[in-house]
C-alpha positions in Angstrom: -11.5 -1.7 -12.5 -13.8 -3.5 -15.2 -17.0 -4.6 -14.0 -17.1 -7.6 -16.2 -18.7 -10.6 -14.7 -18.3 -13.4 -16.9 -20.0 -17.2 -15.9 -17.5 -19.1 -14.7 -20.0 -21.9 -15.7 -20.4 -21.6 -19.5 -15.9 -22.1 -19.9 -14.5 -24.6 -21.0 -12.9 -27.0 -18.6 -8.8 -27.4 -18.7 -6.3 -29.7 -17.8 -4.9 -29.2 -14.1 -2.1 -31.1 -14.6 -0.8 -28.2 -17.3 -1.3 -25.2 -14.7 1.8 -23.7 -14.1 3.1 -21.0 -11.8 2.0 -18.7 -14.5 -1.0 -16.4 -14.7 -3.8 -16.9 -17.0 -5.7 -14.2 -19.1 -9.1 -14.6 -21.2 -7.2 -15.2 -24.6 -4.3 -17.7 -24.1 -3.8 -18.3 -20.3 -0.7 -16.4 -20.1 -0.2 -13.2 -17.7 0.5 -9.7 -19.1 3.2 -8.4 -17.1 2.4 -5.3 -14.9 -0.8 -4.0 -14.3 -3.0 -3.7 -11.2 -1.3 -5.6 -8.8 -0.7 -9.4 -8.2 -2.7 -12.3 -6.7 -1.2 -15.5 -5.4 -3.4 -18.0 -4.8 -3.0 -21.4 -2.4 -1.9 -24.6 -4.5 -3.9 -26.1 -2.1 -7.0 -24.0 -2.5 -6.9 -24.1 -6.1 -6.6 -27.7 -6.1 -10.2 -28.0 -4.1 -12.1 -26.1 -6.5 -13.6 -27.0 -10.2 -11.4 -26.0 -12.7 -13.9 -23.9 -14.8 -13.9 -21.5 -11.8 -9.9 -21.5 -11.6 -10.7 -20.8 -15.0 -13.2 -17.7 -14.2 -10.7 -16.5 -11.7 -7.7 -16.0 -14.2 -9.8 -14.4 -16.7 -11.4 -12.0 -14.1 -7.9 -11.0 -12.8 -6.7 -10.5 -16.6 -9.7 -8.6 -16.7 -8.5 -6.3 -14.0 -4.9 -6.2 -15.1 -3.7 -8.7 -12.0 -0.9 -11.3 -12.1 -1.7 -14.5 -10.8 0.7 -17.0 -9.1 -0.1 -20.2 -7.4 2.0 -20.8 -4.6 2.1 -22.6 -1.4 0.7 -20.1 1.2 -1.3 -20.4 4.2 -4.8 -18.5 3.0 -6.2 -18.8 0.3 -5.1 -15.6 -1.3 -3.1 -13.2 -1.0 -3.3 -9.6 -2.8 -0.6 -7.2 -3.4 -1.4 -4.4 -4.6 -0.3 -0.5 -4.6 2.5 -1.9 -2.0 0.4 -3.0 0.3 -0.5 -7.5 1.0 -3.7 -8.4 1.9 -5.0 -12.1 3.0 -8.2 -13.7 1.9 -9.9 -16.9 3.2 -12.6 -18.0 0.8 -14.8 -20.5 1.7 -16.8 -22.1 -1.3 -18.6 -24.8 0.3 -20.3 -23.8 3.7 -20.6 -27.0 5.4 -23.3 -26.6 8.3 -22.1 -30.2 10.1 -18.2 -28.9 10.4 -17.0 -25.4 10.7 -14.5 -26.0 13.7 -11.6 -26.3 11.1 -13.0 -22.8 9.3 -12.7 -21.1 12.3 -10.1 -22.2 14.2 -8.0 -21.9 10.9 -9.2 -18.2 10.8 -7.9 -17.5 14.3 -4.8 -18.8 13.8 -4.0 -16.6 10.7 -5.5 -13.4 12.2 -2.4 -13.2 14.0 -0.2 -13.9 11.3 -1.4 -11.1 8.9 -2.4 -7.3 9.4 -5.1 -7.7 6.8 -7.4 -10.3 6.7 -10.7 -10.5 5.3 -12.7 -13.8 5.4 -15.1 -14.1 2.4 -17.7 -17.2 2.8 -20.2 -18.4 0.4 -24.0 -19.0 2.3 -26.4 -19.4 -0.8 -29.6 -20.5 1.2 -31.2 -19.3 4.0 -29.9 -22.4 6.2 -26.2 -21.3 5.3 -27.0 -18.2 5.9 -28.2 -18.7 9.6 -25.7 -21.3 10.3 -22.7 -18.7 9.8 -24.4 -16.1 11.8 -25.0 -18.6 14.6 -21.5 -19.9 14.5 -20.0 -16.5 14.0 -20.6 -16.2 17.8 -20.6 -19.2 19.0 -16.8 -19.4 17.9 -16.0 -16.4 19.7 -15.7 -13.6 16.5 -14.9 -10.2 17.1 -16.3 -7.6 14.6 -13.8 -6.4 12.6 -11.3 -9.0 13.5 -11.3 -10.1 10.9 -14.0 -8.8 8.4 -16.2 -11.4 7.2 -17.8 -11.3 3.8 -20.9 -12.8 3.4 -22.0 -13.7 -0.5 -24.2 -15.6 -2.1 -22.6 -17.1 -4.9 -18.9 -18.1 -5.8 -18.3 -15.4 -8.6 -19.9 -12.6 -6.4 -17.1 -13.8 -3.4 -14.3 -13.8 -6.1 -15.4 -10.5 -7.3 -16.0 -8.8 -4.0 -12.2 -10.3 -2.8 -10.9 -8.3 -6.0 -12.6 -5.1 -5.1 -11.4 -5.2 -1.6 -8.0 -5.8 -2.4 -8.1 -2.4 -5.1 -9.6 -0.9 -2.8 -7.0 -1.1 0.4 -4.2 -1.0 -2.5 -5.5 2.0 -3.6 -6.0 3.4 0.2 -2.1 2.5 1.0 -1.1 4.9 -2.3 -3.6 7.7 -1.0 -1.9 7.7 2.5 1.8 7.6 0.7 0.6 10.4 -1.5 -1.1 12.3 1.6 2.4 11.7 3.8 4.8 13.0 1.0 2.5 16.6 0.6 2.8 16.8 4.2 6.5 16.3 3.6 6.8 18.7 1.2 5.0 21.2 3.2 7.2 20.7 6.2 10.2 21.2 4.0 8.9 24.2 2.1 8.0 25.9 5.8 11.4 24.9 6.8 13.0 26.6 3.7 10.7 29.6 4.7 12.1 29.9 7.8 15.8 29.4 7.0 15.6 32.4 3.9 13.8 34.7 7.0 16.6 34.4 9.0 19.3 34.0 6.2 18.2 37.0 5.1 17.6 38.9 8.0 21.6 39.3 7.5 22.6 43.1 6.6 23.5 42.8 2.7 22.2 39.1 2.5 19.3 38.2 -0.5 17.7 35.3 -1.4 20.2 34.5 -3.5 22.8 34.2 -1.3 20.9 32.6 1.3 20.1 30.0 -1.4 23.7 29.8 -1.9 24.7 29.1 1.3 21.8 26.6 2.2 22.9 24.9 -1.6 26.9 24.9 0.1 26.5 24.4 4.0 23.1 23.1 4.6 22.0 24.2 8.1 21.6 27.9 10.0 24.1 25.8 12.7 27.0 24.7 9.2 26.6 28.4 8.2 27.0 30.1 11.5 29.9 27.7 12.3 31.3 28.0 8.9 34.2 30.3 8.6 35.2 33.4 5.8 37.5 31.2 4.1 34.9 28.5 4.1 32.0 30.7 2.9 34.1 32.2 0.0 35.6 28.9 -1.1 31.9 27.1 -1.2 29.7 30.3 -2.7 30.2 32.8 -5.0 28.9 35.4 -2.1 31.5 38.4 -1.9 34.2 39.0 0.9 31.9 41.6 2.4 29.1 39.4 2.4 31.1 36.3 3.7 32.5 38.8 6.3 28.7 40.2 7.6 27.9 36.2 7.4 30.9 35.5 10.3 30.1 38.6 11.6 26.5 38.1 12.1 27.0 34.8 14.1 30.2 36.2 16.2 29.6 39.7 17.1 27.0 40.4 19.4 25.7 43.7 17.8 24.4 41.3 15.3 23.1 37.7 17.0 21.6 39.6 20.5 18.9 41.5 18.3 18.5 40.3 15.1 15.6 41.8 12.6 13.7 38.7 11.1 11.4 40.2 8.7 
């Protein structure tokens, strides 16, 4: 992820009426398909905000190969990325004298989504005592959700961003981590399946690979019959007779020798 930090400030201003659906980049304010993920942000939102910032969003996002959409959601953003959604609230303007809508808005949409993060701007030292009192006095749980303290607009944008790579990037970890332990599972399985396979009189690995390839299962091949075994594998009729055998006669299943 880029660490550019550009000033929202020192842009040029745009025409609102012209935004589209579309995302922005730094060059022509049009979105490069792919890339990290993608952002949609509130209509709403967007609409309360200067438009040099809007403008400092897009290009931070093209920045950081994200797709932007504005769309009418309930928070102000959400982030999807490395198949995983997460929610942001960002509140720009920390108004001392009326944060009953802030939080009761944030209660309500902790239990609509499984990842929220609240992300408010407290620049002075009066904000910044104001959101700790309230935090409490509004009944907040640590945790549920996180808030995100900042002390400037860009900073807030930027930290949302990181957050959002960073549980995208999580999500594919724990994906990767569950298909090794898949793998492992099945490769012990196989393990166990040549051991007793094999364990056969006259049977190798490559006719236990031949009949796992055919029937599947230990239960397919001990059900399966000589006709069965010989029409599905190129084992031999002695072989696909000590297979049958091996799972019929008791000299063979009572005391078998897994090596």
């Amino acid at each position: 992820m880029a660490n550019l930090r550009p000033s929202y400030r020192g842009l040029p201003d745009y025409d609102p009426s012209i935004v589209s659906n579309a995302a922005f980049d730094s060059a022509g304010y049009r979105a490069r398909e792919g890339g990290g993920g993608v952002c949609m942000m509130s209509n709403t939102w967007r609409d309360e905000q200067h438009p040099s910032f809007i403008h400092f969003i897009s290009s931070f996002l093209s920045e950081n190969s994200f797709r932007l959409n504005f769309v009418p959601i309930a928070p102000d953003f959400i982030f999807n990325c490395g198949g995983l959604s997460v929610a942001f609230v960002f509140v720009t303007n920390w108004d001392c004298n009326n944060l009953l809508p802030i939080f009761s808005r944030v209660q309500k949409l902790k239990g609509q989504f499984g990842h929220l993060y609240i992300v408010v701007t407290v620049p002075t030292r009066e904000q910044n005592d104001s959101f700790v009192h309230s935090y409490f006095k509004y009944g907040m749980e640590f945790g549920r959700p996180t808030f995100v303290p900042v002390q400037d607009i860009e900073m807030g944008f930027e930290k949302i961003v990181r957050i959002a790579h960073a549980r995208g990037a999580c999500k594919q970890q724990d994906a990767i981590s569950k298909m090794k332990v898949e793998r492992e599972r099945s490769v012990q399985a196989m393990d166990t399946f040549l051991r007793v396979v094999t364990s056969i009189p006259g049977i190798d690995n490559h006719d236990a690979n031949a009949l796992s390839q055919a029937l599947g299962s230990i239960e397919a091949i001990a059900k399966a019959s000589k006709e069965s075994i010989l029409e599905n594998t190129d084992l031999s009729a002695d072989k696909a007779e000590m297979v049958t055998r091996f799972f019929r006669d008791p000299k063979f299943y009572l005391s078998p020798k897994i090596s």
